[in-house]
C-alpha positions as CSV (number, residue, x, y, z in Angstrom):
1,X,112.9,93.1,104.9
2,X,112.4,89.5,104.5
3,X,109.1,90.1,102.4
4,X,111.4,92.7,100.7
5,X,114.0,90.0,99.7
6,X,111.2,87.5,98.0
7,X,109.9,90.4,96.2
8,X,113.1,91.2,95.2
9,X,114.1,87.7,94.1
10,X,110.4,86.9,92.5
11,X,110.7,90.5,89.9
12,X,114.4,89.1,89.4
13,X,113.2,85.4,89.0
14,X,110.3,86.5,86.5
15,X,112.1,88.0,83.5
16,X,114.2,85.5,83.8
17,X,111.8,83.0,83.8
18,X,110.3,84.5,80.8
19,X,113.1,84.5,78.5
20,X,113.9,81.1,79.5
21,X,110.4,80.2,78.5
22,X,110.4,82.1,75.2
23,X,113.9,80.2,74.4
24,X,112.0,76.7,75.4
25,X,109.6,77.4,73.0
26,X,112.1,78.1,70.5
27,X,113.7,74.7,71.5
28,X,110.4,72.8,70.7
29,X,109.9,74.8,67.7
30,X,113.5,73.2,66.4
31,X,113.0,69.9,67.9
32,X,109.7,69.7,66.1
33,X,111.3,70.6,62.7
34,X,114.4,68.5,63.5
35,X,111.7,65.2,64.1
36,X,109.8,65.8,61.3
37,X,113.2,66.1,59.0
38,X,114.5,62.8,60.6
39,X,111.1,61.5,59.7
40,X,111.1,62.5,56.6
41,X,114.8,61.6,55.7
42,X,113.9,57.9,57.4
43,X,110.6,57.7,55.0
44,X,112.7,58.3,52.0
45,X,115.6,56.2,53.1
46,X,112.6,53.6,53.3
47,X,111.6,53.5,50.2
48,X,115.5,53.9,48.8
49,X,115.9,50.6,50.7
50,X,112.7,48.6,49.3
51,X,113.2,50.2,45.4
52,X,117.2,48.7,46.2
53,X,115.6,45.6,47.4
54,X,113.7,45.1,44.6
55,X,116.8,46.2,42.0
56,X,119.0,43.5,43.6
57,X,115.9,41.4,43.0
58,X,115.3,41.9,39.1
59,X,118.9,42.9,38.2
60,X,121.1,41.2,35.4
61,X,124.9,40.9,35.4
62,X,125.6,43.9,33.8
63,X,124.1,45.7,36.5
64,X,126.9,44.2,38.9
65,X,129.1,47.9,39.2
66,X,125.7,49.9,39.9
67,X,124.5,46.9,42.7
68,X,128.3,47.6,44.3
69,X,128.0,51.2,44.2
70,X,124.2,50.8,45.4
71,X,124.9,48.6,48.3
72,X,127.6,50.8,49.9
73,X,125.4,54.0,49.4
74,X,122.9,52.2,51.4
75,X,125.6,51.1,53.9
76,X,126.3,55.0,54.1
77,X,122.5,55.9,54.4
78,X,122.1,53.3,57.0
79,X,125.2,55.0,59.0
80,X,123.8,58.0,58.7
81,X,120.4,56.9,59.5
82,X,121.8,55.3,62.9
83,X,123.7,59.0,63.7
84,X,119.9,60.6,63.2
85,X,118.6,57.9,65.6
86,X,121.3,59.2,68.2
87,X,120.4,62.7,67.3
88,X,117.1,61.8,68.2
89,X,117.6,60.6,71.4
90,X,119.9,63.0,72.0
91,X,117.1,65.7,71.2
92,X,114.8,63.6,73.3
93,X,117.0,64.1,76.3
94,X,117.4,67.6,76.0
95,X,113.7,68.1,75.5
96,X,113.1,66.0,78.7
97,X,115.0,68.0,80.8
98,X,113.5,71.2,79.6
99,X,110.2,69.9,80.5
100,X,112.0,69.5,83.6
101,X,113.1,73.0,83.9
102,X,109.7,74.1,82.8
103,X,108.1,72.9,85.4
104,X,110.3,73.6,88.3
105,X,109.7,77.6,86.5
106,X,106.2,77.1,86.2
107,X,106.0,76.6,90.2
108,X,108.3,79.4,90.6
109,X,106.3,81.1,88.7
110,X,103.1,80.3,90.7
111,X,104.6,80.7,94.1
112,X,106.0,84.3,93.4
113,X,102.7,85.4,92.1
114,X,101.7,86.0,95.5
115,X,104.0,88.4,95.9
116,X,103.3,90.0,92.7
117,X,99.5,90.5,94.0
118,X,100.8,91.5,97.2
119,X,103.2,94.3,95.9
120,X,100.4,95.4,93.4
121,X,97.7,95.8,96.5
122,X,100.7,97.8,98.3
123,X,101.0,100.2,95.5
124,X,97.6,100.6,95.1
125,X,96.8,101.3,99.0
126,X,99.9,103.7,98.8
127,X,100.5,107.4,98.6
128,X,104.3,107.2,98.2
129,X,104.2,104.5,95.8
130,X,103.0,104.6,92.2
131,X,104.9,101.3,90.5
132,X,106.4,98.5,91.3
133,X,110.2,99.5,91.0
134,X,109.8,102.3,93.4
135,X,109.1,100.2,95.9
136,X,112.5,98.1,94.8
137,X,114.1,101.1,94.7
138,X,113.1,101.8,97.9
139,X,114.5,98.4,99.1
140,X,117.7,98.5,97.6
141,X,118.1,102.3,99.7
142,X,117.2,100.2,102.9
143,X,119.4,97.1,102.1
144,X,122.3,99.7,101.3
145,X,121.7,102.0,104.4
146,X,121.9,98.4,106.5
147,X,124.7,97.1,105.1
148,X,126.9,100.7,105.8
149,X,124.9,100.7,109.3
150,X,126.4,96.6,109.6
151,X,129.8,97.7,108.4
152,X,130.3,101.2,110.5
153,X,128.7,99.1,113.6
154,X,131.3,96.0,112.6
155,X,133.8,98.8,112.2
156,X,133.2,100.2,115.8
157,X,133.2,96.7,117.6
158,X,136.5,96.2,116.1
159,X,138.1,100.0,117.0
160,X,135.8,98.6,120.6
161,X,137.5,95.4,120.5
162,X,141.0,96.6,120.1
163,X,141.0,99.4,122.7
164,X,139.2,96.8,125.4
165,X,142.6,94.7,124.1
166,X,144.7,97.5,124.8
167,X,143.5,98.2,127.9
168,X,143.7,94.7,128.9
169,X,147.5,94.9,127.9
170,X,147.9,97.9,130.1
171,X,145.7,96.4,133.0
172,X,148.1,93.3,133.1
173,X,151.2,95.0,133.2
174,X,150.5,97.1,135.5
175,X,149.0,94.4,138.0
176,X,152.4,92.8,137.2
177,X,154.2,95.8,138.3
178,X,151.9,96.3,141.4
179,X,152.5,92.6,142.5
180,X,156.1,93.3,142.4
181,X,155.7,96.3,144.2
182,X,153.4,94.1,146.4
183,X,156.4,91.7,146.9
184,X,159.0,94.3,147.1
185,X,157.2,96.0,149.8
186,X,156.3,92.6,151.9
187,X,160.3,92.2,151.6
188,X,160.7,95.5,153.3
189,X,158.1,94.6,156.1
190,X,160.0,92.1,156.6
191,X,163.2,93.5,157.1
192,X,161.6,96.3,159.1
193,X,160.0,93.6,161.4
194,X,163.5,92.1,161.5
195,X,165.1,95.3,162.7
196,X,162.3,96.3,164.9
197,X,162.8,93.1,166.8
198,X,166.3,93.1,166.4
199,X,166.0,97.2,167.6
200,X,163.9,96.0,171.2
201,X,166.6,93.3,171.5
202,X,169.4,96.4,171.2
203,X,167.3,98.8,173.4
204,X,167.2,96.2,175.9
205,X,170.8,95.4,176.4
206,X,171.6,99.3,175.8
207,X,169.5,99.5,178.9
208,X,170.8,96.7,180.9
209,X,174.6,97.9,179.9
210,X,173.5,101.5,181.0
211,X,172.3,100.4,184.2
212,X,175.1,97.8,184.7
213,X,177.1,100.6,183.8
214,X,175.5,103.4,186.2
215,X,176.0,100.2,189.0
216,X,179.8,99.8,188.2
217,X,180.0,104.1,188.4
218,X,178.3,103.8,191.3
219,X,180.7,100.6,192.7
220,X,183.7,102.4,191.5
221,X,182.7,105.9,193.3
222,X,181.9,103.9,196.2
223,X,185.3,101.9,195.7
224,X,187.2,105.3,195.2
225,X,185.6,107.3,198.5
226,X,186.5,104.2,200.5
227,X,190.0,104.2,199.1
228,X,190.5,107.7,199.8
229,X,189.4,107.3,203.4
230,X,191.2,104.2,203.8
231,X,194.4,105.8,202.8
232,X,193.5,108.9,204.6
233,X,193.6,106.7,208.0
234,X,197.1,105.3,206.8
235,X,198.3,109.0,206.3
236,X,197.9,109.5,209.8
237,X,199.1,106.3,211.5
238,X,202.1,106.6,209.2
239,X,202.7,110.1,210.7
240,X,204.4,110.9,207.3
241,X,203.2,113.7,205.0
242,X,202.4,111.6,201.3
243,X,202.0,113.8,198.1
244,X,199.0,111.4,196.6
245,X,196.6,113.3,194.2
246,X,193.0,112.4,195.5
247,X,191.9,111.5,192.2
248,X,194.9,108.5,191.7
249,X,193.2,105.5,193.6
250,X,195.8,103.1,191.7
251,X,198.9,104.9,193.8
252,X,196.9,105.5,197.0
253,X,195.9,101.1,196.8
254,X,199.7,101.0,196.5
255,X,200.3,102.9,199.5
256,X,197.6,101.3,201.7
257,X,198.9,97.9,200.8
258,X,202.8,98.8,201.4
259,X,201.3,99.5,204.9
260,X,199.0,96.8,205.3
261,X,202.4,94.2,204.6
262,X,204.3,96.2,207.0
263,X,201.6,96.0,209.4
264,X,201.7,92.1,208.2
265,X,205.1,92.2,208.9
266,X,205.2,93.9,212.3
267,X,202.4,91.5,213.7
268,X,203.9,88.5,213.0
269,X,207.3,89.6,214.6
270,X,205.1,90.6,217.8
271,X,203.8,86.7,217.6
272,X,207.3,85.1,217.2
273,X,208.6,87.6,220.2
274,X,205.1,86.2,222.4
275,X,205.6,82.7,221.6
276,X,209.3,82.9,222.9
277,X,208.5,85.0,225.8
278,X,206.2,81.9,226.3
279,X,208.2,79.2,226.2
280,X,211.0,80.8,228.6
């Protein structure tokens, strides 16, 4: 394709080149005529000026008006000679830099021809081929077919570029939902931990107050069974007939302490009748 491209740019360099040739050509052709017309006008002002010379020489006085009007036409021709001198160099400069221009197109010209050669051995060894701008043709159909393949490829990487955005849009909020989720659920284990801990710490004073409990039930029976008997025993030293329901322990106490102070009571009479039976 490269090859292609300096083809391309040699057949478009060459007509151009031509027609810039044919209009230096012209140029010289006018710059010639223009020199030879300034030479021409400078021979005649030449001799204008030595014929005036030699007027003013040989003149009388009557010829004073015609010297006057003499010496400012030659003012005026010498002007204008001095504007054809700039002309000059103006054409000189301009037909400088064309030989400038011609030579930089003469090399062009040489270094494309290569190519031309080339492209005429390529149409020659070809069967598809028959002139030069078929070939260019064909060139321009490749150029065009890689420059829609470029822009449909640069099309996709874009339509590529904005889903893989898209996506990494989506990715990011959902990783910012699943870290909360991540954070909410560490909070929960947390508080589960808590209340498991705080749960074994329950279940083992549940279980210590159960067993304390079943201790004090078993205390109290044992309290109540003695009380029973206790004032069962009373009953029948007290020889008196007591409606006590079994199951009040709070009345029967009551009753087995009534007798206990009157028991109390009666021993420590028997002591102060001893003690004076003593000292008699």
């Amino acid at each position: 394709i490269l090859l292609m491209q300096k083809k391309k740019k040699k057949h478009s360099v060459h007509p151009c080149s031509v027609f810039l040739s044919q209009a230096f050509h012209l140029k010289m052709e006018g710059l010639k005529h223009r020199r030879a017309d300034l030479n021409q006008k400078e021979q005649h002002l030449k001799e204008y000026l030595l014929k005036f010379d030699q007027f003013l020489k040989g003149g009388g006085q009557e010829n004073d008006l015609k010297k006057l009007r003499a010496v400012k036409k030659a003012n005026k021709e010498r002007e204008v000679k001095r504007q054809k001198d700039r002309d000059l160099a103006n054409l000189q400069d301009e037909t400088l830099a064309l030989n400038l221009v011609k030579q930089k197109l003469l090399k062009k010209l040489q270094k494309y021809s290569l190519y031309v050669n080339y492209l005429e051995k390529v149409i020659e060894a070809s069967d598809e081929f028959e002139e030069v701008h078929q070939v260019m043709s064909r060139y321009d159909t490749l150029v065009m077919t890689q420059e829609d393949l470029l822009q449909t490829a640069q099309e996709s990487q874009e339509t590529i570029d904005r889903a893989k955005a898209r996506l990494l849009h989506y990715v990011e909020e959902k990783n910012d939902e699943i870290l909360q989720y991540n954070n909410r659920l560490a909070q929960l284990q947390t508080r589960l931990d808590k209340a498991q801990s705080e749960a074994v710490v329950w279940e083992s004073r549940w279980a210590y107050i159960q067993n304390t409990a079943a201790k004090k039930t078993l205390l109290l029976g044992t309290i109540k069974m003695a009380t029973l008997n206790l004032f069962q025993t009373v009953s029948k030293h007290a020889k008196a007939k007591m409606t006590v329901p079994l199951e009040d322990t709070q009345q029967q106490l009551e009753v087995i302490q009534q007798f206990i102070q009157e028991l109390t009571s009666i021993w420590m009479d028997v002591n102060k009748f001893e003690q004076s039976a003593t000292a008699s």
